[in-house]
C-alpha positions as CSV (number, residue, x, y, z in Angstrom):
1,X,22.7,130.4,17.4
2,X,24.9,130.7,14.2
3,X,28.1,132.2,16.4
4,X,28.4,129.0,18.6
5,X,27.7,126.8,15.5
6,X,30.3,129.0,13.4
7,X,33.0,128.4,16.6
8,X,32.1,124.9,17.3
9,X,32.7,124.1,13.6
10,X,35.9,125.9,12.8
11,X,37.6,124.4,16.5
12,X,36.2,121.1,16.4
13,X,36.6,120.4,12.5
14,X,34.5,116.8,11.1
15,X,34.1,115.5,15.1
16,X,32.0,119.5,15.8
17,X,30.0,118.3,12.5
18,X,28.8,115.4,13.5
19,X,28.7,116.6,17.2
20,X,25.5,119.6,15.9
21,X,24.3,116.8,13.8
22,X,23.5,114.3,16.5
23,X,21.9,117.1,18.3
24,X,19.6,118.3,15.4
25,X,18.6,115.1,15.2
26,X,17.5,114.5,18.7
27,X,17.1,117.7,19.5
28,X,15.4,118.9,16.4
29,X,15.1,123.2,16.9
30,X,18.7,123.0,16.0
31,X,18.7,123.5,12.4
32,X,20.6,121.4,10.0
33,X,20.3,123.9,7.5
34,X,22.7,126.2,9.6
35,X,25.3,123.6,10.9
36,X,25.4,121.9,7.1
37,X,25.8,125.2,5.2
38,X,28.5,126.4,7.7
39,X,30.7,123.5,6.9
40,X,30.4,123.6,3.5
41,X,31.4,127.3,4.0
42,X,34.2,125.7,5.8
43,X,34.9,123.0,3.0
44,X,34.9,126.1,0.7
45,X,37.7,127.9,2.4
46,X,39.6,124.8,2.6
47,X,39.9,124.0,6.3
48,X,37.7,120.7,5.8
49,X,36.8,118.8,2.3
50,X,33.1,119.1,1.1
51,X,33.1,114.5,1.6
52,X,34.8,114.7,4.9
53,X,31.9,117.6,5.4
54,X,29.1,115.3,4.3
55,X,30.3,112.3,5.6
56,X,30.7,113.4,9.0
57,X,27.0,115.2,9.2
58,X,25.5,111.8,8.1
59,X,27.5,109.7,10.9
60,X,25.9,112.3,13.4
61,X,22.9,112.5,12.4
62,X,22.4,108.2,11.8
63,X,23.4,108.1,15.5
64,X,20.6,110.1,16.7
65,X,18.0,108.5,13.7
66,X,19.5,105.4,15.5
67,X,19.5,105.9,19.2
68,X,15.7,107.3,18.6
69,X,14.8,104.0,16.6
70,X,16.7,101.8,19.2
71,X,14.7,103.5,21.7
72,X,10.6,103.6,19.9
73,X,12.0,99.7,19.0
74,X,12.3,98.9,22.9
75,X,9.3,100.2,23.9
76,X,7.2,99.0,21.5
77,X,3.9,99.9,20.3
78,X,2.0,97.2,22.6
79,X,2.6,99.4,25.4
80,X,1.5,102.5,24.0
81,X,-2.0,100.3,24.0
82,X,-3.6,101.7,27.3
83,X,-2.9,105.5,26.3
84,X,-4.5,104.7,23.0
85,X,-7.2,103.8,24.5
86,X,-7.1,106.2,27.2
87,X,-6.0,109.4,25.1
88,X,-6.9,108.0,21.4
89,X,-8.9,111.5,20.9
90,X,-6.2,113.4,21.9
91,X,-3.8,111.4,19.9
92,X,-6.4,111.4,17.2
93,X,-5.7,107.6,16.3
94,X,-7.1,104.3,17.6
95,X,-5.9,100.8,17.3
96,X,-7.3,100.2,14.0
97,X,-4.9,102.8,12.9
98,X,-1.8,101.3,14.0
99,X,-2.3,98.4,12.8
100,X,-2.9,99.8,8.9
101,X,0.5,102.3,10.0
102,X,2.3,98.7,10.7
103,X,0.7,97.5,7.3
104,X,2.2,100.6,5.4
105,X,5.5,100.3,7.0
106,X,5.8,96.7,6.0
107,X,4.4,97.5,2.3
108,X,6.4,100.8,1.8
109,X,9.1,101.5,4.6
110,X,11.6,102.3,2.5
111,X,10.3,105.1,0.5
112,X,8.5,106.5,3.8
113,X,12.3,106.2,5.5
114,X,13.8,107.5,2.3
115,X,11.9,110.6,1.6
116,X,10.7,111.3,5.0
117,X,14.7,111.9,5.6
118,X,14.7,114.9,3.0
119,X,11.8,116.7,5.4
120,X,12.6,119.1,7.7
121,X,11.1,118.4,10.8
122,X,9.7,114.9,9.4
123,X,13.6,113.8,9.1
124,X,14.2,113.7,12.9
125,X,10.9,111.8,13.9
126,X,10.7,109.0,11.1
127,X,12.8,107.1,13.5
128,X,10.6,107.0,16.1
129,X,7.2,105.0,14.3
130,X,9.8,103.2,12.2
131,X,10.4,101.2,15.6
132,X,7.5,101.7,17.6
133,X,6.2,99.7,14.2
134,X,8.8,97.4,14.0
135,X,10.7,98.6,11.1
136,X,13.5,95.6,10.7
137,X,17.2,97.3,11.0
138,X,18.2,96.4,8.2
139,X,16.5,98.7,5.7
140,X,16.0,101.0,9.0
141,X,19.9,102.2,8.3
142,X,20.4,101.3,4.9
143,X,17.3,103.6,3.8
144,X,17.5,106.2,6.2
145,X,21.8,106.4,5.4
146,X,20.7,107.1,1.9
147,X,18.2,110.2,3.1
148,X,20.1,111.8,5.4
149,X,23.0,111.7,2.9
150,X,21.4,113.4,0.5
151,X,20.1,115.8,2.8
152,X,23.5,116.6,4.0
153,X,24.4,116.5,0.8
154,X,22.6,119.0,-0.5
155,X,23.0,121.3,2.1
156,X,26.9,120.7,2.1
157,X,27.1,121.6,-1.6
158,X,25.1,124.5,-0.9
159,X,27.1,126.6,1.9
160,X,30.1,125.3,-0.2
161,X,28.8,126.8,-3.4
162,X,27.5,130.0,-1.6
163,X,31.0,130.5,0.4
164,X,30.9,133.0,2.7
165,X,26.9,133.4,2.0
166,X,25.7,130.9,3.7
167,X,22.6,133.0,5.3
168,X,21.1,133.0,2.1
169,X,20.7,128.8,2.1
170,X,19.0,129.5,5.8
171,X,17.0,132.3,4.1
172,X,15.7,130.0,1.6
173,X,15.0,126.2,3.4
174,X,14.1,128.2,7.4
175,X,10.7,129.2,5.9
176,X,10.4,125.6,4.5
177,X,11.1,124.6,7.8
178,X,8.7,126.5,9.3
179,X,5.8,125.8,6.8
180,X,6.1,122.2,7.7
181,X,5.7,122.7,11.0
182,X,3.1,124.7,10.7
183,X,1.4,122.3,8.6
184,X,2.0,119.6,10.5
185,X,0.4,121.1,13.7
186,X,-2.4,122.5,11.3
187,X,-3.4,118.5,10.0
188,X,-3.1,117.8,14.6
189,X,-5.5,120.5,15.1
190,X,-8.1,119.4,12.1
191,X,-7.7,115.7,13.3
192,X,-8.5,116.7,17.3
193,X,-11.3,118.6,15.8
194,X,-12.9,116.4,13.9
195,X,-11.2,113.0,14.7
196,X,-13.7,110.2,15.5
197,X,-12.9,106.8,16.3
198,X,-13.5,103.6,13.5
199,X,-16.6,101.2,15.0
């Protein structure tokens, strides 16, 4: 996966950044950590500059945390009412649920948006209960600009300040990657297992 990113990159410039980055985000086993380290190892040997590096990442990746919030926004969470109801145990939620996640997201959006950017894994699917929820746009971008900036940020910086080592970032934050996943099908599992639904 790293050659094509590598290629892509070093023909396409800032538009093959935020090209990888769109993807990640909607497509999320494309890793970030690769395509952001790999420009900033392209920054470093002075084909691209480490801003127009970051900059373009975040533009790609707040049009897929867009397009995915656009889309949860226009369905709505009414809809998703009869599968609750129908598939709540699988889902491990009822409505009671959703309406204290509405609650939350109306009390503390913005940190939820801001740090849930800096996750991997969680940083391509906050969009989607941010506007199944109802989320207004507003903070939507404005918090979730901030995140992914500082998550491209910090990978950018990294593959710059590595150069040509920019495995070793991937070495370090593909295991974090991994853990969350892991732990985030780990808390699925628990909840179908012991999940019951509020009287």
């Amino acid at each position: 996966m790293t050659d094509w990113v590598i290629r892509l990159i070093e023909d396409a410039g800032y538009l093959g950044v935020a090209l990888l980055m769109f993807l990640e985000t909607v497509f999320p086993p494309i890793p970030s950590e690769v395509i952001m380290s790999v420009a900033g190892v392209g920054a470093a040997r002075g084909y691209m500059s480490l801003w127009g590096v970051i900059v373009s990442g975040t533009i790609g990746a707040m049009a897929g945390n867009y397009a995915w919030y656009l889309l949860a926004r226009a369905i709505g969470i009414a809809r998703f009412r009869p599968l609750i109801d129908r598939f709540g145990r699988w889902l491990t939620i009822d409505w009671r649920e959703i309406e204290r996640g509405e609650a939350l997201f109306e009390r503390y959006g913005a940190p939820l948006i801001l740090f849930g950017r800096m996750l991997p894994t969680v940083r391509s699917l906050i969009s989607i209960p941010a506007g199944l929820l109802g989320m207004k746009t507003a903070p939507f971008l404005l918090w979730s600009t901030i995140g992914t900036a500082g998550w491209t940020a910090m990978l950018a910086v990294a593959g710059y300040m590595l150069g040509k080592r920019f495995a070793d970032v991937e070495l370090v934050l593909g295991p974090l990657s991994s853990a969350v996943i892991l732990a985030v099908l780990a808390v699925y599992v628990w909840r179908v297992l012991f999940w019951r639904p509020e009287r």
